[in-house]
N, CA, C and O atoms as a GROMACS GRO file, in nm:
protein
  500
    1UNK      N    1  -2.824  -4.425  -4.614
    1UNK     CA    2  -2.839  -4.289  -4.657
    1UNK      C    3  -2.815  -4.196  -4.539
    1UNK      O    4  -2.851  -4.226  -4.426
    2UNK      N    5  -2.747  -4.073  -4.570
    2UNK     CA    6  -2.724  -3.979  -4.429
    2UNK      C    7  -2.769  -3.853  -4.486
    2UNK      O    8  -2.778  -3.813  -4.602
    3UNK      N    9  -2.800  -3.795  -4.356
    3UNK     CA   10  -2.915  -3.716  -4.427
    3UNK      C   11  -2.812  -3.562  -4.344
    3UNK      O   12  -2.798  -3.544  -4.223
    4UNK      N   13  -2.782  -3.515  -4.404
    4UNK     CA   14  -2.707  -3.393  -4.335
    4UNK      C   15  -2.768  -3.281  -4.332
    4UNK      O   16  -2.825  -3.248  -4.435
    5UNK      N   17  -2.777  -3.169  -4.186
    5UNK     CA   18  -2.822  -3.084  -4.162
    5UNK      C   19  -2.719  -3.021  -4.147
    5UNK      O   20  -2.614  -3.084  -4.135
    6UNK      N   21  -2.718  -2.856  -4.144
    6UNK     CA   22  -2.681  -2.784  -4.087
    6UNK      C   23  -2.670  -2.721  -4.023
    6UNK      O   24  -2.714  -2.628  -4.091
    7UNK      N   25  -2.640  -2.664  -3.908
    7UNK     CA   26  -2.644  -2.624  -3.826
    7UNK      C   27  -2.548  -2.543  -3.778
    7UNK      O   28  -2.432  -2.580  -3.760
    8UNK      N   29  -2.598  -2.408  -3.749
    8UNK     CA   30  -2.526  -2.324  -3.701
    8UNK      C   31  -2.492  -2.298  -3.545
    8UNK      O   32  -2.585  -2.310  -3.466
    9UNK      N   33  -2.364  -2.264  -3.495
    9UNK     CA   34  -2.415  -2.267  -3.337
    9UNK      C   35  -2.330  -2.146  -3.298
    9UNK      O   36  -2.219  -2.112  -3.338
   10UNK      N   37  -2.431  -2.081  -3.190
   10UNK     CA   38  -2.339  -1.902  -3.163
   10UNK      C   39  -2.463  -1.872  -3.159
   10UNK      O   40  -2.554  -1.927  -3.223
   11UNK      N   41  -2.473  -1.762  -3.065
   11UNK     CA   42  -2.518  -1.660  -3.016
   11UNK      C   43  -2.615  -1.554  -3.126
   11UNK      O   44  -2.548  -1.482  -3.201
   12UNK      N   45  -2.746  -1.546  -3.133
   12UNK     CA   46  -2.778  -1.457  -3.183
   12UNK      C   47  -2.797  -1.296  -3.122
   12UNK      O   48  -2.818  -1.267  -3.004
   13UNK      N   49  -2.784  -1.208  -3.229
   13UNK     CA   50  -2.746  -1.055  -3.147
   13UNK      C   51  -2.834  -1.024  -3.035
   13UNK      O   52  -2.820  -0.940  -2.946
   14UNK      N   53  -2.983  -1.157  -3.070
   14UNK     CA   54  -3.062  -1.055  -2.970
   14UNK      C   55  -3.010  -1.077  -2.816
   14UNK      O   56  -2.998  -0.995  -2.726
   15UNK      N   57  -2.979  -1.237  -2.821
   15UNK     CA   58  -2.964  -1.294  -2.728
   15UNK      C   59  -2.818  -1.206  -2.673
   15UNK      O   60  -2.814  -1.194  -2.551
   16UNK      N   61  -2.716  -1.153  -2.739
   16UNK     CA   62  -2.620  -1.045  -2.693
   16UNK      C   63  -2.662  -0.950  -2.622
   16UNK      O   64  -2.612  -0.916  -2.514
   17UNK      N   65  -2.736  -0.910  -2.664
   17UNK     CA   66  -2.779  -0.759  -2.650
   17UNK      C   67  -2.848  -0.799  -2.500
   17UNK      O   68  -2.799  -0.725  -2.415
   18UNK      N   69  -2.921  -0.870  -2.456
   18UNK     CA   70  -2.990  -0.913  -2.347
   18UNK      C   71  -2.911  -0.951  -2.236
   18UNK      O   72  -2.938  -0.960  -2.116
   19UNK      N   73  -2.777  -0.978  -2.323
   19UNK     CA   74  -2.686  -0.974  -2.139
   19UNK      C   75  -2.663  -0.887  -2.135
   19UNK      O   76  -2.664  -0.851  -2.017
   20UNK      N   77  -2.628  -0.787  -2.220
   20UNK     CA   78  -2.556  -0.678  -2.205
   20UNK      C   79  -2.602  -0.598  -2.154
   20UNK      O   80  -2.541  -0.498  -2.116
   21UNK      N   81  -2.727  -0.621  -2.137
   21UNK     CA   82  -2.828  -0.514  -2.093
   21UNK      C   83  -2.819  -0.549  -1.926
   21UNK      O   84  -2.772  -0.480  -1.836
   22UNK      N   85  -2.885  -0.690  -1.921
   22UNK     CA   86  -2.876  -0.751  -1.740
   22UNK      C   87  -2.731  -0.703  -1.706
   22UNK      O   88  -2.742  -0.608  -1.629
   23UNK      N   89  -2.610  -0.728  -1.731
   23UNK     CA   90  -2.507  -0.702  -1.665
   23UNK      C   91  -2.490  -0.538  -1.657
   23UNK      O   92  -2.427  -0.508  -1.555
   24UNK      N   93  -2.526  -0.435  -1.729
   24UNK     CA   94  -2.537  -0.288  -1.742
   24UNK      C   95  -2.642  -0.251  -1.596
   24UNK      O   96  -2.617  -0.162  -1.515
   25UNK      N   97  -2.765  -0.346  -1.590
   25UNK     CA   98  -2.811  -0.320  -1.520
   25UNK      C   99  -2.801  -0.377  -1.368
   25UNK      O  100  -2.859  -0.335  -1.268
   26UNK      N  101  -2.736  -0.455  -1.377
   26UNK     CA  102  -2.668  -0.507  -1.209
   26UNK      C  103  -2.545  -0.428  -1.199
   26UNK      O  104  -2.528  -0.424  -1.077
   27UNK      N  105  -2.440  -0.355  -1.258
   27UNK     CA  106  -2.366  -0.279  -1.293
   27UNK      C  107  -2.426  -0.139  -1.206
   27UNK      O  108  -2.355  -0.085  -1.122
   28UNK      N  109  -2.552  -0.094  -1.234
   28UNK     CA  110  -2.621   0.075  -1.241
   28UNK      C  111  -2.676   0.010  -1.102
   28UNK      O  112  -2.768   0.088  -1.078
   29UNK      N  113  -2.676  -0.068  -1.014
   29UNK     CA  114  -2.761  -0.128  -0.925
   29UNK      C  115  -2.606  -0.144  -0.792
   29UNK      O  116  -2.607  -0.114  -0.672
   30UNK      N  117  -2.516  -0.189  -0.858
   30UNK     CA  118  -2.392  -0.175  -0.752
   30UNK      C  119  -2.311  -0.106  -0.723
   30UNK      O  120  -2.242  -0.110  -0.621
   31UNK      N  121  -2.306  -0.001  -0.847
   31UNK     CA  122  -2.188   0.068  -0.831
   31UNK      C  123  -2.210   0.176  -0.747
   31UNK      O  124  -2.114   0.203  -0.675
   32UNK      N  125  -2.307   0.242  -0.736
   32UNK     CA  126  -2.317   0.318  -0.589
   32UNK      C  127  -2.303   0.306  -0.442
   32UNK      O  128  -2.271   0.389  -0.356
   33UNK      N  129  -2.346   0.146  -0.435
   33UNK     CA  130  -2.345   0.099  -0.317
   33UNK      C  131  -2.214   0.057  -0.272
   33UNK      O  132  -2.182   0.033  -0.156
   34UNK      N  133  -2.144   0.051  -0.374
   34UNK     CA  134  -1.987   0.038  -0.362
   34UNK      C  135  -1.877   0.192  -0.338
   34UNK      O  136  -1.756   0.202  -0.316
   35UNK      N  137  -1.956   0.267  -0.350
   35UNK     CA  138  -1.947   0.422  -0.352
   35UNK      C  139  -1.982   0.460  -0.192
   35UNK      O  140  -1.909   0.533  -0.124
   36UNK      N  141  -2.078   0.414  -0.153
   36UNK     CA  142  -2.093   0.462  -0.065
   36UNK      C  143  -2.061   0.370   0.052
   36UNK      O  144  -2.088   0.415   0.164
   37UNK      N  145  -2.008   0.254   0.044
   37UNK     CA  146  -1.939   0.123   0.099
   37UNK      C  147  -1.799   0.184   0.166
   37UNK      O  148  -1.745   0.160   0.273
   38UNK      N  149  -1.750   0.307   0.017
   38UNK     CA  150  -1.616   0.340   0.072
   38UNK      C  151  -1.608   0.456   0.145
   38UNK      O  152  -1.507   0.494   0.204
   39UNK      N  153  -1.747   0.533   0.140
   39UNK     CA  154  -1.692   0.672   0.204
   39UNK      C  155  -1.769   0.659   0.328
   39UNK      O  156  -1.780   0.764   0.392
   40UNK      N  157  -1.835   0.538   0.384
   40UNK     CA  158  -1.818   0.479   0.546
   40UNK      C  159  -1.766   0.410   0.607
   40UNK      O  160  -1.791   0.380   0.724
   41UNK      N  161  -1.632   0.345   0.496
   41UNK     CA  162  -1.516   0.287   0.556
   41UNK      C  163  -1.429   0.437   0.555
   41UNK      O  164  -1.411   0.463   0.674
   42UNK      N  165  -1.387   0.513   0.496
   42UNK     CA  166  -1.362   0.605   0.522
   42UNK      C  167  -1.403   0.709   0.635
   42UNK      O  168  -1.322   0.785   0.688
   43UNK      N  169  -1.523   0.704   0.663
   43UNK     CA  170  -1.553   0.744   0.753
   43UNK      C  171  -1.535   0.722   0.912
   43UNK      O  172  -1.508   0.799   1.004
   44UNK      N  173  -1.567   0.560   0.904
   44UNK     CA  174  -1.522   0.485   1.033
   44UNK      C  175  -1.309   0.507   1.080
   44UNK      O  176  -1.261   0.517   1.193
   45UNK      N  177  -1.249   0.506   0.974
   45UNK     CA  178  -1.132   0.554   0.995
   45UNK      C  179  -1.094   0.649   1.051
   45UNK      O  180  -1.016   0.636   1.145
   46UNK      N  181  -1.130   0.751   1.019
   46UNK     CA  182  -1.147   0.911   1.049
   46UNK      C  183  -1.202   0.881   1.197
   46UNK      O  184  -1.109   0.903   1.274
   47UNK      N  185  -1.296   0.848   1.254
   47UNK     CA  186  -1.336   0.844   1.368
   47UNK      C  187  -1.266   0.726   1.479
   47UNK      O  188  -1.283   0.734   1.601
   48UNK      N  189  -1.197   0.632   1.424
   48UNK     CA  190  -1.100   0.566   1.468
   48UNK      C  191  -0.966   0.626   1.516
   48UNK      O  192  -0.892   0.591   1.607
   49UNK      N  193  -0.959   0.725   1.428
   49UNK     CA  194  -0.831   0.779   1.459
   49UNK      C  195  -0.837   0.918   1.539
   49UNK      O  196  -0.747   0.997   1.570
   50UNK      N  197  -1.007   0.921   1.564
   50UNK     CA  198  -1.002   1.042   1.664
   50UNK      C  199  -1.011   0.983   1.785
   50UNK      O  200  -0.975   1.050   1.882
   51UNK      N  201  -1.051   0.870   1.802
   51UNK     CA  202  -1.062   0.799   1.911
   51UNK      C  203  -0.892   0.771   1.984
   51UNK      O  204  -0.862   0.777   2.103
   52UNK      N  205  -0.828   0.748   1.901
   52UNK     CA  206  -0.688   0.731   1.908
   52UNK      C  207  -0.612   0.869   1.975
   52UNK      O  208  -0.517   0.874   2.053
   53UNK      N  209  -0.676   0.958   1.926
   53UNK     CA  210  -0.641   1.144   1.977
   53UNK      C  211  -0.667   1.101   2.111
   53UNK      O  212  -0.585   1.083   2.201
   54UNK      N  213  -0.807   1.084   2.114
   54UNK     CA  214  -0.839   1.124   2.257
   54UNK      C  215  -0.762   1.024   2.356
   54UNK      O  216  -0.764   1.071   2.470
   55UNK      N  217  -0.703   0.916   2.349
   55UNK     CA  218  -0.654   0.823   2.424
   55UNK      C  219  -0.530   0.899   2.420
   55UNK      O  220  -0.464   0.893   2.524
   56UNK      N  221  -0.485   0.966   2.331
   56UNK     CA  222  -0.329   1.066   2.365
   56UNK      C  223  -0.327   1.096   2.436
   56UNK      O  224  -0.259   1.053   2.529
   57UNK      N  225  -0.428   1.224   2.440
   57UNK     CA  226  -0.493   1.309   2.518
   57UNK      C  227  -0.505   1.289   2.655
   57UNK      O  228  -0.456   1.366   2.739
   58UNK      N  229  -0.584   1.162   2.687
   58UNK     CA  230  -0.601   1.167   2.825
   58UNK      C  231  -0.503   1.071   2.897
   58UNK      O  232  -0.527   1.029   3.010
   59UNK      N  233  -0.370   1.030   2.817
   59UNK     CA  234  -0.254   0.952   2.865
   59UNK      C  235  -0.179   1.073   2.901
   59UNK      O  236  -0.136   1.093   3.015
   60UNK      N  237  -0.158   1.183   2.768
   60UNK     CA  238  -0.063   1.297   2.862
   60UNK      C  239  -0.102   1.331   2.958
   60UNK      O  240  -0.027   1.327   3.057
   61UNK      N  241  -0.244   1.380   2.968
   61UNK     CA  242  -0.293   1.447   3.062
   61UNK      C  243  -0.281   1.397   3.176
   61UNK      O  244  -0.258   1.475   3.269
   62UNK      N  245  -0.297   1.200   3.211
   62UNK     CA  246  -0.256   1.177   3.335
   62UNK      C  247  -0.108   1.203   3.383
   62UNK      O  248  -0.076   1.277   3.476
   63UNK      N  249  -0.012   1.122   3.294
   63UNK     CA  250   0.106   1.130   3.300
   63UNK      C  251   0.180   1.295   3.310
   63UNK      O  252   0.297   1.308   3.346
   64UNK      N  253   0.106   1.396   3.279
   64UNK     CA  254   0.198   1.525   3.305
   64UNK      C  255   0.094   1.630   3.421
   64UNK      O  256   0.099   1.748   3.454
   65UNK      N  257  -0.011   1.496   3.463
   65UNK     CA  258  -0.092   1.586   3.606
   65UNK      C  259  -0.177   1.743   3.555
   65UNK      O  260  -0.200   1.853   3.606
   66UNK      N  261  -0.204   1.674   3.429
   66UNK     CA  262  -0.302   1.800   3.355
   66UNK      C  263  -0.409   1.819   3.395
   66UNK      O  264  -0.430   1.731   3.478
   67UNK      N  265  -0.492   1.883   3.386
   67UNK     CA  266  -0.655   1.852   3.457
   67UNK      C  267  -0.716   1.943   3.275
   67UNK      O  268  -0.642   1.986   3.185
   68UNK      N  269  -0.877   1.943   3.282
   68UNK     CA  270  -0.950   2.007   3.195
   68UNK      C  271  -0.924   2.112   3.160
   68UNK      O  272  -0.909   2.168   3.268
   69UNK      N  273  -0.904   2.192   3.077
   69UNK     CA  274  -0.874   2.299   3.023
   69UNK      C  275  -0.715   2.334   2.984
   69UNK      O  276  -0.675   2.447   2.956
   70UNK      N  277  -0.626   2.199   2.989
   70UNK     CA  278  -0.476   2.246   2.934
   70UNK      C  279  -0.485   2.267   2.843
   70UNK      O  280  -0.602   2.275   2.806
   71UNK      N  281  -0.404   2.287   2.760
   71UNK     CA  282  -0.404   2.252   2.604
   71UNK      C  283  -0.239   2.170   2.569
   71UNK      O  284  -0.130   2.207   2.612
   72UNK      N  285  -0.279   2.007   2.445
   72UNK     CA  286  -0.163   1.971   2.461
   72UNK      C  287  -0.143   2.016   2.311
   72UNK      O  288  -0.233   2.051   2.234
   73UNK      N  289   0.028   2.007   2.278
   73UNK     CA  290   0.053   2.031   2.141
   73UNK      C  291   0.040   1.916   2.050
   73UNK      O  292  -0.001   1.814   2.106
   74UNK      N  293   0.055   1.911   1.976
   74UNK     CA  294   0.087   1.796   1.882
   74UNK      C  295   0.206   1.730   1.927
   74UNK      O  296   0.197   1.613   1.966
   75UNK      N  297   0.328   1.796   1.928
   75UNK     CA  298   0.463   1.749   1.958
   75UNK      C  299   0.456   1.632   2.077
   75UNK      O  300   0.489   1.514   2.089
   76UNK      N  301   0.365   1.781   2.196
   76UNK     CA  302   0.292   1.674   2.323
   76UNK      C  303   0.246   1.526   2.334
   76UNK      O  304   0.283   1.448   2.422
   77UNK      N  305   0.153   1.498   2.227
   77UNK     CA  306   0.103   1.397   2.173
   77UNK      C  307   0.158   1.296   2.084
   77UNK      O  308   0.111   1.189   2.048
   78UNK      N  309   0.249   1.343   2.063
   78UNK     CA  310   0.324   1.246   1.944
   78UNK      C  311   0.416   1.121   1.996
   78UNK      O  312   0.442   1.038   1.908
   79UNK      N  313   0.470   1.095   2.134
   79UNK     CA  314   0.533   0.955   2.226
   79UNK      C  315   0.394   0.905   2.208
   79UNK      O  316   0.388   0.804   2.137
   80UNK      N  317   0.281   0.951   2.255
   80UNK     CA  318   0.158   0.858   2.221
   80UNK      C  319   0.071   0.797   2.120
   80UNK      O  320  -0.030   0.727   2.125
   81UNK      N  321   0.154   0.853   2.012
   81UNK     CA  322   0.094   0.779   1.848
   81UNK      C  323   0.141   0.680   1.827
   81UNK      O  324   0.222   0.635   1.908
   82UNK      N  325   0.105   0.607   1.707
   82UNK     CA  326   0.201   0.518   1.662
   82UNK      C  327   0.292   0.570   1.569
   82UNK      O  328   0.260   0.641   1.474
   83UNK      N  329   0.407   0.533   1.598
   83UNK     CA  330   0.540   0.556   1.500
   83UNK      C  331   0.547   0.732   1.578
   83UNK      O  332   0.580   0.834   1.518
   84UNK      N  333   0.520   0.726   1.669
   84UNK     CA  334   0.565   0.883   1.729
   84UNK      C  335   0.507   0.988   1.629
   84UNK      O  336   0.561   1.091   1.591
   85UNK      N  337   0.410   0.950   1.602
   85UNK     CA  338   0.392   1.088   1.438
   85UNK      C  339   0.209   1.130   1.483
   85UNK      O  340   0.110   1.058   1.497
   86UNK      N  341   0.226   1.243   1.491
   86UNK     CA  342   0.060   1.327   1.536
   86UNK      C  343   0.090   1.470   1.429
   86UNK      O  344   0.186   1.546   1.412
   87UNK      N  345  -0.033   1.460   1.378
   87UNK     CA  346  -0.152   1.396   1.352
   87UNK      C  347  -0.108   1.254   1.306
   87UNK      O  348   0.003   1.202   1.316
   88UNK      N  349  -0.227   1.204   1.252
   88UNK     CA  350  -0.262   1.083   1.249
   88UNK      C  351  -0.208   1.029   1.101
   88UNK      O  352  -0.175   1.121   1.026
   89UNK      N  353  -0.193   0.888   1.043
   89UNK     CA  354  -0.243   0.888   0.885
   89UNK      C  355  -0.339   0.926   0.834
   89UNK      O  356  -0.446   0.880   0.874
   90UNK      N  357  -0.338   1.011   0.743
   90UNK     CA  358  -0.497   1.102   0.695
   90UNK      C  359  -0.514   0.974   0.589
   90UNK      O  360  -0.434   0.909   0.522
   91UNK      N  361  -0.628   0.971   0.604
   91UNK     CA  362  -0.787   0.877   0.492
   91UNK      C  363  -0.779   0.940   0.432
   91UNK      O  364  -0.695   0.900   0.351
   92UNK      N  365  -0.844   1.111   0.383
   92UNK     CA  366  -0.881   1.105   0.272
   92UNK      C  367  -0.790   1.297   0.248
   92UNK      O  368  -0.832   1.370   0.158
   93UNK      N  369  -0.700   1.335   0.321
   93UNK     CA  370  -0.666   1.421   0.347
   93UNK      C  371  -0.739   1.515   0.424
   93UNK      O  372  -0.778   1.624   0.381
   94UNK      N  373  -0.756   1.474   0.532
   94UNK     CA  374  -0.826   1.541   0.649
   94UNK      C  375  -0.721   1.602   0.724
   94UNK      O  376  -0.602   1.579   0.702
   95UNK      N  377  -0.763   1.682   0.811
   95UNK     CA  378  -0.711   1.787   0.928
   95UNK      C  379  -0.726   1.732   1.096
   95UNK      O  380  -0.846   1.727   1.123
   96UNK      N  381  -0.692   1.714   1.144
   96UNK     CA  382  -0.747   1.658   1.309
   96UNK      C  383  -0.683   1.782   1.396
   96UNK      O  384  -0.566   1.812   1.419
   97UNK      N  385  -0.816   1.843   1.435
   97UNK     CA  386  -0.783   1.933   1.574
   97UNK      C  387  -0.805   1.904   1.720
   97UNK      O  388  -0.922   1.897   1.757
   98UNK      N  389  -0.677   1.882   1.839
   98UNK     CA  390  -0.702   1.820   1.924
   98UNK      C  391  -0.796   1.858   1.997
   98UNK      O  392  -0.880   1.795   2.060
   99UNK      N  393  -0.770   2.006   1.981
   99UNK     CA  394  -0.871   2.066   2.119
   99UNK      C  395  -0.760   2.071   2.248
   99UNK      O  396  -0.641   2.038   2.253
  100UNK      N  397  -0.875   2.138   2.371
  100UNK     CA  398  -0.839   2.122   2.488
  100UNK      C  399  -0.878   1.998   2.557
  100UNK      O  400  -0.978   1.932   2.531
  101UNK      N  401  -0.755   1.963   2.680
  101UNK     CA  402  -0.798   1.860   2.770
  101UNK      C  403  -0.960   1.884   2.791
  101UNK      O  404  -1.007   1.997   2.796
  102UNK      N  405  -1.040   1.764   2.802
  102UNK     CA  406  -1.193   1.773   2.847
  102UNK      C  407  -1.287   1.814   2.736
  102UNK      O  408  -1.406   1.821   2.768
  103UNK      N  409  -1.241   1.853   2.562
  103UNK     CA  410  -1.368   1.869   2.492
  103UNK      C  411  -1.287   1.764   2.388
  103UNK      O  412  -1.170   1.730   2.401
  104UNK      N  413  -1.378   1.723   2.282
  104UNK     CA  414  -1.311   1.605   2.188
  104UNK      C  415  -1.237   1.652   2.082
  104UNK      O  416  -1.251   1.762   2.029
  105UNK      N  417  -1.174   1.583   2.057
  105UNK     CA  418  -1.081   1.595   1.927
  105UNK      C  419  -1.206   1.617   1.785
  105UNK      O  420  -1.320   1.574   1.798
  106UNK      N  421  -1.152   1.699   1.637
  106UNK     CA  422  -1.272   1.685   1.563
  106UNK      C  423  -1.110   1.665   1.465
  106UNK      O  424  -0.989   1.677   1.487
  107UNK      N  425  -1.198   1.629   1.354
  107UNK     CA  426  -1.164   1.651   1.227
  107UNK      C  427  -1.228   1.720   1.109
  107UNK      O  428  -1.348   1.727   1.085
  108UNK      N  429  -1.131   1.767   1.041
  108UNK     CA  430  -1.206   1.900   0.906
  108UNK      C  431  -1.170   1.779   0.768
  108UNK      O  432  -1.060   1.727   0.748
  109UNK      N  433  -1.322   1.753   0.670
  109UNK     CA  434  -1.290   1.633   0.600
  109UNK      C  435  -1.279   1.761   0.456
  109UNK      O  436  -1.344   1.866   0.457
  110UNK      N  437  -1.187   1.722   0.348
  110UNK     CA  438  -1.228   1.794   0.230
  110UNK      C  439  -1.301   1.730   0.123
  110UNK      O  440  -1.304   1.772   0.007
  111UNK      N  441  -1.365   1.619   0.171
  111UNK     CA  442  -1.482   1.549   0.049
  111UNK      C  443  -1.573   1.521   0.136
  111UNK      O  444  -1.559   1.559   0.252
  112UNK      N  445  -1.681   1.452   0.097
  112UNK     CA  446  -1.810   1.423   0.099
  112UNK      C  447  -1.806   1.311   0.146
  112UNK      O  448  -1.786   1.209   0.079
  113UNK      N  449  -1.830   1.318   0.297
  113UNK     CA  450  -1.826   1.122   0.375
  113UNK      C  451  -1.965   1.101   0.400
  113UNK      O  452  -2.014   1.165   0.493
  114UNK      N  453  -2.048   1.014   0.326
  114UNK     CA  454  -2.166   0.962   0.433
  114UNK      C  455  -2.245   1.044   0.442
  114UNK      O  456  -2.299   1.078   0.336
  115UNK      N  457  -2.291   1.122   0.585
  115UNK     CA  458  -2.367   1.237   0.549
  115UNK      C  459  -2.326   1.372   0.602
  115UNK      O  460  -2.405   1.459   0.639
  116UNK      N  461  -2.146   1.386   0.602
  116UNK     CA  462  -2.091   1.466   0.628
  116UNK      C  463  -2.093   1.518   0.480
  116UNK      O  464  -2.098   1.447   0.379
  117UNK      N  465  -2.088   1.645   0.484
  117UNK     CA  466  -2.066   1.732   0.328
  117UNK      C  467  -1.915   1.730   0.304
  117UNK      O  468  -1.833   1.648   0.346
  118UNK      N  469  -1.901   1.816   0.243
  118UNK     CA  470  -1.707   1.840   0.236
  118UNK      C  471  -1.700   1.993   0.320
  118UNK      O  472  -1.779   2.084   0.343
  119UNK      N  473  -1.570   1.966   0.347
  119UNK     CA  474  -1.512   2.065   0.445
  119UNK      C  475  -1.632   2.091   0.596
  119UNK      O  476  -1.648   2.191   0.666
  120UNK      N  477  -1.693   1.962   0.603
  120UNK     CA  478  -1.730   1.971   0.754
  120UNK      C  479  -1.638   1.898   0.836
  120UNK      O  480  -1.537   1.834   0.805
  121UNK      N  481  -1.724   1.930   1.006
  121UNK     CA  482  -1.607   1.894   1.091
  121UNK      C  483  -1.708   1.764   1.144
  121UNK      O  484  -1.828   1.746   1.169
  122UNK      N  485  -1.608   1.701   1.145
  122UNK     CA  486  -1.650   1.512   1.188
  122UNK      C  487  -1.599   1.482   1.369
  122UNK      O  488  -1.481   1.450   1.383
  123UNK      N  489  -1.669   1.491   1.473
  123UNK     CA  490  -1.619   1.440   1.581
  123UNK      C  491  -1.691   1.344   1.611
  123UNK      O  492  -1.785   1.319   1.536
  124UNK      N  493  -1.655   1.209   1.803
  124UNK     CA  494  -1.679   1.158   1.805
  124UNK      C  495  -1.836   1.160   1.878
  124UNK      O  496  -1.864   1.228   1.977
  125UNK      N  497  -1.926   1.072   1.808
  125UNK     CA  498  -2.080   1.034   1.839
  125UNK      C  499  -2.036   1.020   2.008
  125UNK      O  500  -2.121   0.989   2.091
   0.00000   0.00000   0.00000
């Protein structure tokens, strides 16, 4: 004699609804931190590439016998970039102002880095 059951197999809604919920909520738990992951890799760029200014900076300045207070141009600076091109590659469409020999290069950001606001000026720590 065989005795047959039935049996259903699959997912009941509640049991749906309960991932949907855990993954919504590891979801609301990362996605900021991934937000703000990028606008201090963004950030570190921006300050990488002012660091890069200032090494222009104080290569013309030896090489053309400048002392503190010259001022170089961009054009000035540009044998010392890479690919000959000053300013820099912009991150996030930023501005880089060299300054004079002896004070630092800054940059003007137009979004919100970290705990720079938008349209502040970012130089080096």
């Amino acid at each position: 004699m065989q005795i047959k059951t039935s049996r259903k197999s699959g997912f009941t809604l509640v049991e749906i609804m309960i991932v949907v919920a855990i993954i919504g909520l590891l979801a609301a738990i990362a996605i900021p931190n991934f937000v703000r992951a990028r606008e201090i890799a963004q950030l570190n760029s921006i300050v990488n590439n002012l660091r890069i200014v200032e090494g222009a900076k104080d290569q013309w300045a030896l090489e053309n016998k400048k002392g503190t207070g010259d001022t170089a141009a961009d054009t000035d600076l540009a044998p010392y970039m890479k690919n000959n091109k000053m300013p820099p590659t912009t991150v996030v469409g930023e501005t880089y102002i060299t300054g004079i020999i002896g004070t630092s290069a800054s940059a003007t950001t137009p979004v919100k880095l970290g705990t720079y606001a938008a349209s502040s000026t970012v130089t080096l720590p």
